[in-house]
TORDREN-481217 format. One record per residue (C-alpha): y, x, z; residue number from 0. Coordinates in steps of 0.001 Angstrom, whole numbers, plus 500000, padded with zeros to 6 digits. Layout:
BEGIN
[node [Y, X, Z], NUM]
...
//
This chain:
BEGIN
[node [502606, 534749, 535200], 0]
[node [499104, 535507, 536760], 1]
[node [499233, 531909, 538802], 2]
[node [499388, 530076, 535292], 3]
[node [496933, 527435, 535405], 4]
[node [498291, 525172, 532844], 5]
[node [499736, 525929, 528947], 6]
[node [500326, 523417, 526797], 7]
[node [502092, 524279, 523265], 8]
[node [500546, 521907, 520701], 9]
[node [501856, 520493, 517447], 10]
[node [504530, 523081, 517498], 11]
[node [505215, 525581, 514883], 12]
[node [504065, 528930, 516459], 13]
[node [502659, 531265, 513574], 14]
[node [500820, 534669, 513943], 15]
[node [497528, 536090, 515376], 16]
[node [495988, 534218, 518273], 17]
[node [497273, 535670, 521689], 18]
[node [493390, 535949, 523162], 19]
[node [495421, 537921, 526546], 20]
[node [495661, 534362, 527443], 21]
[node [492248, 534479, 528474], 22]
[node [493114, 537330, 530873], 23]
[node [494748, 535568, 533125], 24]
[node [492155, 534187, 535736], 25]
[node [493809, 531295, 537331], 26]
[node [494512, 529310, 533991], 27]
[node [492770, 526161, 533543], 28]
[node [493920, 524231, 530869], 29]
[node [494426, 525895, 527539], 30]
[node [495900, 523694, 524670], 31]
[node [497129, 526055, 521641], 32]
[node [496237, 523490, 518729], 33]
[node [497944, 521699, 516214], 34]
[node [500601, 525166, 515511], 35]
[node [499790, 527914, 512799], 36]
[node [498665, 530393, 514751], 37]
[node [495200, 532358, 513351], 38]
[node [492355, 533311, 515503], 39]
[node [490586, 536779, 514805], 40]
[node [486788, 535798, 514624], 41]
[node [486192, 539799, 514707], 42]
[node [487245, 540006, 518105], 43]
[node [484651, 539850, 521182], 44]
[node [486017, 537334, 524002], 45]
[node [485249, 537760, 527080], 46]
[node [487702, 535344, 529068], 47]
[node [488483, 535998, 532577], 48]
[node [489387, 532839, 533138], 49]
[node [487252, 529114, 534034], 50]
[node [488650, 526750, 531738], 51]
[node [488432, 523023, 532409], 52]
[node [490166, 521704, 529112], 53]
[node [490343, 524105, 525957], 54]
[node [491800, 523069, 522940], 55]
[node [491651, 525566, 519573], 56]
[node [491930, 522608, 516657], 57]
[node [493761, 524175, 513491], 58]
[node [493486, 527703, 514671], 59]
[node [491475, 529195, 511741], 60]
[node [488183, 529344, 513578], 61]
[node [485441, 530537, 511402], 62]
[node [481505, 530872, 511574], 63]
[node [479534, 529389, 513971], 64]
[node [481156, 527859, 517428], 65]
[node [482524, 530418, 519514], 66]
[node [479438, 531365, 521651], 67]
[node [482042, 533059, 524616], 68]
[node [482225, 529167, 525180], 69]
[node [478895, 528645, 526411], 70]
[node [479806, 531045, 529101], 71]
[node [483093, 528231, 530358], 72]
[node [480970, 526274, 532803], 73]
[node [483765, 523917, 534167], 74]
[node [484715, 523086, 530373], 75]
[node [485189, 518911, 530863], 76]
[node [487722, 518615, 527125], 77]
[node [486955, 520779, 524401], 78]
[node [488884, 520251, 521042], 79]
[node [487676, 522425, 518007], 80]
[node [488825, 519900, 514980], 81]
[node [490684, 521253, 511558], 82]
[node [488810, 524604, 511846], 83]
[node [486055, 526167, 509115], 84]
[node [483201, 526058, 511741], 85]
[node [479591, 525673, 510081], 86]
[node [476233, 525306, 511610], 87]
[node [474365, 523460, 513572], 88]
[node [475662, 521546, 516944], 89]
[node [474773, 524312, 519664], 90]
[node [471796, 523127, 522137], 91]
[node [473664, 524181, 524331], 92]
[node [476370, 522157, 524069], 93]
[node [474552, 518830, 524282], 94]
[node [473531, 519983, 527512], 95]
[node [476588, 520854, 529194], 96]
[node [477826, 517270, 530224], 97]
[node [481429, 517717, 528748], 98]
[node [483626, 514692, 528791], 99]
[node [485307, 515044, 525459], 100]
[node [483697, 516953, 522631], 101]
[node [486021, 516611, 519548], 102]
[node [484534, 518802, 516453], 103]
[node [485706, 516441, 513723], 104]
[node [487289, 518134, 510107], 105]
[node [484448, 521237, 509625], 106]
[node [481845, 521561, 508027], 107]
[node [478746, 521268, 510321], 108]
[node [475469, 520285, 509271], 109]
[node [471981, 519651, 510305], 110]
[node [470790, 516959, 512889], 111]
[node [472495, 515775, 515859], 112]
[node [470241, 516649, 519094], 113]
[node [469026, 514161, 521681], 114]
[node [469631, 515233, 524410], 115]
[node [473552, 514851, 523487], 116]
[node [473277, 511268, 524034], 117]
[node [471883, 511363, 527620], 118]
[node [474771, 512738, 529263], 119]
[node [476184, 510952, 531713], 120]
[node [480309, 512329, 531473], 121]
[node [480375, 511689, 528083], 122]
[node [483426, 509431, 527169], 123]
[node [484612, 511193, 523766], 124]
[node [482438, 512326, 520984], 125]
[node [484409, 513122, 517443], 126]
[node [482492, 514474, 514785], 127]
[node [483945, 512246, 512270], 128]
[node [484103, 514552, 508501], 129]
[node [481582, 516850, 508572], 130]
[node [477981, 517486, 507342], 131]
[node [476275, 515826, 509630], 132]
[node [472534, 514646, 508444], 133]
[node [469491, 512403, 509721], 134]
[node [469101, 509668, 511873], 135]
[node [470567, 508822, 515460], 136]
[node [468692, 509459, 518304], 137]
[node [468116, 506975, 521622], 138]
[node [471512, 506348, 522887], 139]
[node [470326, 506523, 526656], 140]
[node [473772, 506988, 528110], 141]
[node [476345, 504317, 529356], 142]
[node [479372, 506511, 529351], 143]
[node [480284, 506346, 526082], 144]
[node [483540, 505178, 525541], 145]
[node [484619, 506425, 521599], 146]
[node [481742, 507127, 519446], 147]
[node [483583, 508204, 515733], 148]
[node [480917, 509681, 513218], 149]
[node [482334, 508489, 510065], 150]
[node [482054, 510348, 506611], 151]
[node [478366, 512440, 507223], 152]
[node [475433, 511946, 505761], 153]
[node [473991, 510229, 508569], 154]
[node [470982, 507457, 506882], 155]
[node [467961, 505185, 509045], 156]
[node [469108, 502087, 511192], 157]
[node [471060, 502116, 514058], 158]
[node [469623, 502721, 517233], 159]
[node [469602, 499230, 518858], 160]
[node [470226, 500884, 522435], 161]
[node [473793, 501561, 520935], 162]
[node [474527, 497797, 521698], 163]
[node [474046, 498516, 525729], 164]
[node [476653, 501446, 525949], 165]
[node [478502, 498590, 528433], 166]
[node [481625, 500846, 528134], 167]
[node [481787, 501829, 524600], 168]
[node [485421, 500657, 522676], 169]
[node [485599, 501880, 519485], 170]
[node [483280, 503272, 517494], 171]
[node [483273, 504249, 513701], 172]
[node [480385, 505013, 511662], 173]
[node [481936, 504484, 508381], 174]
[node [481264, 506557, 504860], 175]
[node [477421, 506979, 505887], 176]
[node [474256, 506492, 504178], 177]
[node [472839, 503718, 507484], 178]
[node [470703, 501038, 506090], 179]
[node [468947, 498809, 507985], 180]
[node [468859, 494584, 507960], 181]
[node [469054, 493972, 511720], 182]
[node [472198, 495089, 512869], 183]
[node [472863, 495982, 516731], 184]
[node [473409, 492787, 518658], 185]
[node [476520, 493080, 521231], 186]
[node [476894, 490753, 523857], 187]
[node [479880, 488398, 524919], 188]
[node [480690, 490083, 527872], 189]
[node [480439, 493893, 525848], 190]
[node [484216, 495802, 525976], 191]
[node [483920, 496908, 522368], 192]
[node [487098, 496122, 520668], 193]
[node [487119, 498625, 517482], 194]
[node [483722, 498487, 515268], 195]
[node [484130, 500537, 511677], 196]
[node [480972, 500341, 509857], 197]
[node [481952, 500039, 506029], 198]
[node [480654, 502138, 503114], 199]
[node [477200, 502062, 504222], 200]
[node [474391, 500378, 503476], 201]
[node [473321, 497834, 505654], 202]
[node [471873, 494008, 504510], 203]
[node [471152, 491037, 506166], 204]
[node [472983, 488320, 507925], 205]
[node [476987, 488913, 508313], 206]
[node [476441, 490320, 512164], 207]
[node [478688, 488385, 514384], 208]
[node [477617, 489428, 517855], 209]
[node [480640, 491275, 519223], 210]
[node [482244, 491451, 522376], 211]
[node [484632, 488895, 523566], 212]
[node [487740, 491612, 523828], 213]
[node [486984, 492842, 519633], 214]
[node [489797, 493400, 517537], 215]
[node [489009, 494901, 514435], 216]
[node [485908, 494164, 512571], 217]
[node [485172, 496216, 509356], 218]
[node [481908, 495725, 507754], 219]
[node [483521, 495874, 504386], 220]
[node [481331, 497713, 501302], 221]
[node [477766, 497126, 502707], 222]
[node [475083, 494507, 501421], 223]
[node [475626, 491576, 503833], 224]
[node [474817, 488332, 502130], 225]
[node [474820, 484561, 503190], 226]
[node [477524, 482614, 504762], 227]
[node [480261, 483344, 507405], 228]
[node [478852, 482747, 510933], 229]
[node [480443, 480313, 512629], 230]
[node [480411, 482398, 516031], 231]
[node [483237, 484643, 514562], 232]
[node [485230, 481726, 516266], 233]
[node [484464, 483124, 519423], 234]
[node [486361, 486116, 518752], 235]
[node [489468, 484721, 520585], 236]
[node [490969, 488111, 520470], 237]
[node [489847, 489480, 516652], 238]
[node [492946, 490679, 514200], 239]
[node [491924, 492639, 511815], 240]
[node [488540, 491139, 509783], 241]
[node [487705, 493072, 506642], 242]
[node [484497, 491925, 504595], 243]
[node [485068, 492495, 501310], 244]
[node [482775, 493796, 498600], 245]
[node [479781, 492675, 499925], 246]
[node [476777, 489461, 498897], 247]
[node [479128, 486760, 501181], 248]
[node [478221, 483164, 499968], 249]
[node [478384, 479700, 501126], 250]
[node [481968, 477257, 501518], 251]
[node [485084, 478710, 502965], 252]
[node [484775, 478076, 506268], 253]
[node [486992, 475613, 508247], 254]
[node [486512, 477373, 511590], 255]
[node [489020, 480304, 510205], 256]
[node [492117, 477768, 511429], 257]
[node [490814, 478197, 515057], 258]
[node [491161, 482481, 515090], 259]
[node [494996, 482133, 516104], 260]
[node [495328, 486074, 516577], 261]
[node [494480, 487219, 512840], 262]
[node [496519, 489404, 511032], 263]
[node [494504, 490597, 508533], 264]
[node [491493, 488744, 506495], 265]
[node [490144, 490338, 503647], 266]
[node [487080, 488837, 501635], 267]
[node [487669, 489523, 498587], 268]
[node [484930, 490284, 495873], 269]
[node [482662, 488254, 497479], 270]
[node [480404, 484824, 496293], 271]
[node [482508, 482362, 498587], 272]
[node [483262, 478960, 496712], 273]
[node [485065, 475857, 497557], 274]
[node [488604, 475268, 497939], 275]
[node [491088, 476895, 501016], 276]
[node [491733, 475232, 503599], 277]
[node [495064, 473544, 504668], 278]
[node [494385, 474173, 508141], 279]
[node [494995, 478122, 507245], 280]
[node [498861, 477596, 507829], 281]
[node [497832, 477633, 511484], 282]
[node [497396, 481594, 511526], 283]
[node [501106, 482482, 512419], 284]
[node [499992, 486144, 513180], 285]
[node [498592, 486384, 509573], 286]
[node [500158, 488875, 507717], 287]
[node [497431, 490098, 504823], 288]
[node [495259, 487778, 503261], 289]
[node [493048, 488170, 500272], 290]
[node [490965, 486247, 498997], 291]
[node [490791, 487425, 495571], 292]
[node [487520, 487735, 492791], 293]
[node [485552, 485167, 494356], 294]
[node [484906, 481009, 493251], 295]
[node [487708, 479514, 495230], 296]
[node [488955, 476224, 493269], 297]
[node [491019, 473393, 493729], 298]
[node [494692, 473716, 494045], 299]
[node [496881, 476044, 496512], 300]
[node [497553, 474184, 499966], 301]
[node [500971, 473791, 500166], 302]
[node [501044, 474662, 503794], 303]
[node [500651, 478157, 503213], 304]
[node [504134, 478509, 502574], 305]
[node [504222, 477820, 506665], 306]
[node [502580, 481171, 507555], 307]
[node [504623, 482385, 509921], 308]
[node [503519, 486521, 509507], 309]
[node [504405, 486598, 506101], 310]
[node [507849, 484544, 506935], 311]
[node [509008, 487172, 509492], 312]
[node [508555, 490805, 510109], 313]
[node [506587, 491609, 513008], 314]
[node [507112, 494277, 515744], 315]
[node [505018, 497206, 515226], 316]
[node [501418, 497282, 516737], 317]
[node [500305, 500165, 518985], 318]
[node [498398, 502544, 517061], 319]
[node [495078, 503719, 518219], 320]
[node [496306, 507550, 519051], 321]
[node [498641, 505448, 521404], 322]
[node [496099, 503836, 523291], 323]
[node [493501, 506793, 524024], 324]
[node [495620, 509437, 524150], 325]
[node [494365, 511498, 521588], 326]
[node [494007, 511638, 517840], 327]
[node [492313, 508885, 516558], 328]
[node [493029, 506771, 513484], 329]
[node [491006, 503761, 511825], 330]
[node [490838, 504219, 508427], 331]
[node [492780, 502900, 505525], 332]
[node [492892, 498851, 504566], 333]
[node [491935, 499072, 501073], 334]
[node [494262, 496960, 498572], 335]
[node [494711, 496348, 494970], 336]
[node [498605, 497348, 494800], 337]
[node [500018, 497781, 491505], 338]
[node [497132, 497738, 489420], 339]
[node [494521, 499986, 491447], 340]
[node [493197, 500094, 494853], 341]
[node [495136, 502208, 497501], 342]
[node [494352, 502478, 501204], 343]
[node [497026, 501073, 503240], 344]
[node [497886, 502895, 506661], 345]
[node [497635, 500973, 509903], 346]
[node [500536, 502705, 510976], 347]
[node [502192, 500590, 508027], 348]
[node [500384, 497424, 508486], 349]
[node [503327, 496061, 510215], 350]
[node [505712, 496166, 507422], 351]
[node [503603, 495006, 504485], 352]
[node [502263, 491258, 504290], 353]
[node [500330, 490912, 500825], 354]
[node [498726, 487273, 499555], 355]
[node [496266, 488282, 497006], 356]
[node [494020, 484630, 495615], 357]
[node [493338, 486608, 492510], 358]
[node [490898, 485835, 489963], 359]
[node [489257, 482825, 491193], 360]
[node [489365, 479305, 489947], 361]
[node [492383, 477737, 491424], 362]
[node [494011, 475031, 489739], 363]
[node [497170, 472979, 489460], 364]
[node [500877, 473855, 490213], 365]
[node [501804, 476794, 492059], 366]
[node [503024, 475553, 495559], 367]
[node [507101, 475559, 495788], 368]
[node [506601, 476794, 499264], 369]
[node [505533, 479717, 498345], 370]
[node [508981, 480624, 497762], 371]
[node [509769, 480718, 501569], 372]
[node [507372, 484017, 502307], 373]
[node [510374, 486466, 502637], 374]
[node [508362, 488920, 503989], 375]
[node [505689, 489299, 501133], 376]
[node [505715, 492553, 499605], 377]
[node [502348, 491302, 497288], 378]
[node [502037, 488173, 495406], 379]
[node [499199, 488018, 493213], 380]
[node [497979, 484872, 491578], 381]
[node [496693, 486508, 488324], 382]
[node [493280, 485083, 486706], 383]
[node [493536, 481494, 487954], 384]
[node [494092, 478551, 485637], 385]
[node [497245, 477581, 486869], 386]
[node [499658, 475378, 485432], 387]
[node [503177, 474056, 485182], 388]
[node [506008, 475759, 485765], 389]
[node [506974, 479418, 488025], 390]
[node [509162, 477420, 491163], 391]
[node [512474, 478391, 491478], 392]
[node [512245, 479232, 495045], 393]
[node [510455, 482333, 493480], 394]
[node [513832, 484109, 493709], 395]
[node [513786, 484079, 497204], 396]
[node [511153, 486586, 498170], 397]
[node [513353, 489040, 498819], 398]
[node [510884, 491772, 500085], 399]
[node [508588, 491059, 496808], 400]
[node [507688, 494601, 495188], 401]
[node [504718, 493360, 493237], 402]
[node [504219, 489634, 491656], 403]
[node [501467, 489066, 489340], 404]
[node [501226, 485651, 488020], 405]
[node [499374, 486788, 484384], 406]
[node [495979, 485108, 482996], 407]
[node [497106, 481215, 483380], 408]
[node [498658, 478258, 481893], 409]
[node [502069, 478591, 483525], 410]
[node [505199, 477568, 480407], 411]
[node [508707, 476856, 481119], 412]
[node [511025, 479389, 481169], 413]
[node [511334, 482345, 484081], 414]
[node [513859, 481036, 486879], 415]
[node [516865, 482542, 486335], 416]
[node [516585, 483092, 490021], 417]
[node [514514, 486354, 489693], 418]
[node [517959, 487997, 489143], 419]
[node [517674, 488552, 492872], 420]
[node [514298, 490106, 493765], 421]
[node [515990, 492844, 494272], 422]
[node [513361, 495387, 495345], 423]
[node [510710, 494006, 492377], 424]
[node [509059, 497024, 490233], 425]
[node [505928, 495493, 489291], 426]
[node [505961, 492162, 487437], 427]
[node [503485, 490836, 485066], 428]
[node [503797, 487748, 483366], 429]
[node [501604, 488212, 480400], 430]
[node [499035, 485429, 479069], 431]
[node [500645, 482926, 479856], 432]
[node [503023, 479838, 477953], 433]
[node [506389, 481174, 478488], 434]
[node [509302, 481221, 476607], 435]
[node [513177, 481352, 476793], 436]
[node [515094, 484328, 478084], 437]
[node [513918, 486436, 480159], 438]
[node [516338, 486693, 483001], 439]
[node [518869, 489709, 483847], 440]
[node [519491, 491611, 487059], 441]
[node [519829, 494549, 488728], 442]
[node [515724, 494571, 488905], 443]
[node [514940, 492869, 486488], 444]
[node [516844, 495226, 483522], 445]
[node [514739, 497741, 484830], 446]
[node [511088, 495925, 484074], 447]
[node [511074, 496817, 480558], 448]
[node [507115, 497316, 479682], 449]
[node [506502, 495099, 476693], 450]
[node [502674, 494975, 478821], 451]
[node [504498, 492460, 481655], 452]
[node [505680, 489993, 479027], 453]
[node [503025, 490042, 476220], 454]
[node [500980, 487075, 474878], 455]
[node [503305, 484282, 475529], 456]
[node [504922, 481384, 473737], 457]
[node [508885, 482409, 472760], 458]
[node [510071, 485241, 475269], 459]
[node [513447, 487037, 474049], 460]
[node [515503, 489061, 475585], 461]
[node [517058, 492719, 476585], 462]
[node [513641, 493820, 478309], 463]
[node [511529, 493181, 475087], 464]
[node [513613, 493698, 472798], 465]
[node [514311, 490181, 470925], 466]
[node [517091, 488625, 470458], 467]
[node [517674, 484844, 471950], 468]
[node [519069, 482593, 469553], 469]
[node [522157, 482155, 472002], 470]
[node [522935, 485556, 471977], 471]
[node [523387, 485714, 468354], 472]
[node [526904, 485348, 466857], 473]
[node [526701, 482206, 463968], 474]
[node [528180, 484253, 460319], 475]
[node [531613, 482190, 459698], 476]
[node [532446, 480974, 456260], 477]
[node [533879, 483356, 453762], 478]
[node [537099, 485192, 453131], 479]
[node [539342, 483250, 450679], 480]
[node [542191, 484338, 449017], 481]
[node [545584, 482737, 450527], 482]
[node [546969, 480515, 447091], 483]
[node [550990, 481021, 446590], 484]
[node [552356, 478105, 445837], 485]
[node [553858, 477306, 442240], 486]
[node [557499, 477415, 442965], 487]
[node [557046, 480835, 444029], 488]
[node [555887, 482326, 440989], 489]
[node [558556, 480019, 439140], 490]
[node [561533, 481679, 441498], 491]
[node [560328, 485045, 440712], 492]
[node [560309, 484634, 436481], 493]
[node [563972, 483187, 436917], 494]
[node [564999, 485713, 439768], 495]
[node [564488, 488382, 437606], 496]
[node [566688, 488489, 435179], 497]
[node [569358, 487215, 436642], 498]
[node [569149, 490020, 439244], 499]
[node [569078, 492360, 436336], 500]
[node [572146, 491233, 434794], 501]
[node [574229, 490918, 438179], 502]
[node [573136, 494672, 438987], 503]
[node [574353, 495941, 435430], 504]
[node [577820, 494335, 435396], 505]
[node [578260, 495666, 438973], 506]
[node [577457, 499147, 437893], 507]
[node [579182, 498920, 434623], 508]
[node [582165, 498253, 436844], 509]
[node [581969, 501339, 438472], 510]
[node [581806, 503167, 435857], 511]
[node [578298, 504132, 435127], 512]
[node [578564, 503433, 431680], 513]
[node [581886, 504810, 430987], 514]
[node [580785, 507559, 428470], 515]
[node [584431, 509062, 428295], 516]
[node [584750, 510972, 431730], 517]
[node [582140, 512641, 430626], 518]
[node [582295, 513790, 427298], 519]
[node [585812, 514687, 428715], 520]
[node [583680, 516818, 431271], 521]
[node [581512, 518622, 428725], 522]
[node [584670, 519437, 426115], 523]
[node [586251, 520965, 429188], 524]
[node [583101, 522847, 429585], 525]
[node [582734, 524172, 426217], 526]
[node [586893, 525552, 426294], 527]
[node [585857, 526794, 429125], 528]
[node [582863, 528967, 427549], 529]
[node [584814, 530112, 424630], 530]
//
């Protein structure tokens, strides 16, 4: 096949030694071998035949330093080495070829990125994301830049503020760094950036709310921001996914929240905000996550929540990011408490889990009956509030409900009977609380048998803990006595007696059992009979 320009085999299974006669053939073009098993000999010397426009080698077992045969592929536009054990620094002579898409991401690469990288003008793709990585970022003096993903290095300094005028530049992801800085890139309106990752680093200052018009997701989540929400995250017509938690966030929960229609996920919890929620919130019929948990939120539970439409119904799932540009590219995981510890939660599943989390704060009063209605909900958590009264009955209708934590108030009453249908609930806790009565049965509920979920309350019993109820005991009866005969009884037998005695005799007696004479008659016989 010496015509072959194009071979394209990835994410299959092949296995074995790398075929390197590939590069023999001089009219390919486009070489994409990645994403199989196949191993690459690093002892061999390349010396391809072939001008390759689009090369791709990721999970191939490529060792040592990049391949330097690839310096020689001047028409290279797409070059994929991810998932490999390459180590070094990033060639010089790579920054200056003017590649498209460089994707090095998963290796273990170190030293400082150099300039003259970001002053290309072709490049749309750079993936270095999970490497060594070190030092600041240099002037970003190129507008081509369309994915930028550096996240989990050891890059440190502020960002360059020239990365705010890359006009084209859609997602970019600098999370799991060491940047600082307290004046964070300013983007303007009419800027296309729709996917900004900068958590787990260490910036301060103001929450930074100039983004583009067209952003979508916004996490700035595990940095030092402090002060209040701005206001101008209202102009974010477009914004779904806002994650700021663990980070200094004070001031009143804002109002202007109602007016962000497209929100699916908000997440500020572990954060300084007080006041109380607003009942305008119900107005988010997109949101499907919302937590709001370890901060000073007081006052009572709107009501209206129970009207949030994403947590109501299942949504159809989003597009993931791999989807949109065509190649590998994922935004990391939304952090949640679920069950007890803090998991990541995959976009790709964002779509089928809908979690209300307005944990350990300082909300008051009766737990909303509307609640009830979320049939969605896979997370419930209301744990570490001072709520009272008693758990609503509509409770038994959140069908979806895996995980409902309602321990660390004032609730008392018994547990509706109705939680004999949350059929797919294996985490409850109920503890520290004022409950008592039975704790109801189902085909669940039999299961949740940890003392732990039930303890410190008022007069629990049942199956799950081990105590009896009161109304399953049987009451003792009163005791055994002996059945009394009456009198005439006894009085029939002394007179029967006898006179049965007598009749049986003379009846015998006439029959001859005590006529002696037959038988001595017998025995004289006998004794002639012997002589």
């Amino acid at each position: 096949m010496r015509k072959l320009e194009t071979l394209q085999l990835e994410n299959n299974m092949l296995s074995g030694e790398f075929p390197t006669w590939l590069f023999d053939l001089k009219e390919m073009k486009k070489l994409h071998l990645g994403g199989n098993k196949l191993a690459w000999n690093n002892n061999l010397a390349i010396e391809p035949k072939c001008k390759l426009s689009s090369l791709s080698l990721r999970s191939c077992s490529v060792k040592g330093q990049i391949p330097s045969w690839i310096s020689n592929q001047t028409d290279l536009i797409y070059l994929d080495l991810s998932e490999n054990d390459l180590e070094g620094d990033f060639p010089q002579w790579l920054a200056e070829r003017n590649l498209g898409t460089i994707i090095l991401s998963d290796n273990k690469l170190t030293g400082s990125l150099p300039s003259q990288l970001f002053q290309s003008r072709n490049l749309s793709v750079l993936a270095l994301s999970r490497n060594k990585f070190s030092g600041e970022l240099p002037e970003i003096n190129t507008a081509s830049i369309m994915v930028l993903l550096l996240s989990e290095n050891n890059f440190s300094g502020p960002l360059p503020k020239s990365i705010s005028n890359i006009h084209r530049l859609l997602l970019l992801d600098l999370s799991k760094n060491s940047f600082s800085g307290n004046e964070f890139p300013a983007f303007g309106p009419d800027s296309l950036i729709a996917f900004v990752d900068v958590s787990s680093n260490n910036f301060s200052g103001k929450v930074p709310s100039d983004f583009g018009l067209f952003s979508v997701m916004l996490s700035l989540r595990q940095n030092g921001f402090y002060g209040p929400l701005p206001e101008n995250f209202s102009n974010l017509i477009m914004l779904e996914h806002l994650d700021l938690h663990d980070n200094n966030i004070s001031g009143e929960f804002p109002a202007f929240f109602s007016q962000m229609s497209s929100l699916q996920v908000l997440n500020l919890r572990n954060n300084s905000i007080k006041g109380s929620i607003s009942n305008d919130l119900s107005s988010l019929s997109s949101l499907r996550i919302l937590d709001l948990s370890n901060s000073y939120l007081k006052g009572e539970i709107p009501q209206s929540l129970g009207n949030l439409t994403g947590m109501i119904e299942t949504p159809d799932a989003p597009l993931t990011l791999s989807e949109i540009f065509k190649f590998p590219v994922e935004i990391h995981d939304l952090i949640v408490n679920w069950k007890k510890a803090k998991q990541g939660l995959s976009i790709r599943n964002r779509d089928i889990y809908t979690f209300l989390d307005l944990s350990k704060n300082r909300l008051s009063g009766e737990i909303p009956h509307s609640l009830g209605g979320l049939k969605s909900l896979k997370l419930l958590n209301l744990s570490f509030n001072e709520l009272s009264g008693k758990i609503p009955i509509s409770f038994g209708d959140l069908e979806s409900v895996e995980t409902l934590d309602l321990s660390r108030n004032s609730l008392d009453g018994e547990i509706p009977g109705t939680f004999s249908k949350l059929l797919e609930l294996n985490y409850l806790d109920l503890s520290n609380n004022k409950l008592g009565g039975k704790i109801p049965g189902g085909p669940q509920m039999d299961t949740l048998v940890d003392p732990k979920m039930y303890a410190n309350n008022s007069g629990l019993c049942g199956v799950q803990i081990e105590v009896a109820c009161e109304e399953d005991l049987v009451p003792p009866g009163p005791p055994l006595r002996k059945k009394q005969e009456p009198m005439y009884s006894w009085i029939a037998t002394g007179v029967g007696y006898p006179v049965g005695f007598l009749s049986s005799t003379a009846v015998m007696y006439v029959l001859g059992y005590f006529n002696t004479a037959p038988a001595y008659h017998r025995w004289g016989h006998r004794r002639s009979s012997l002589r």
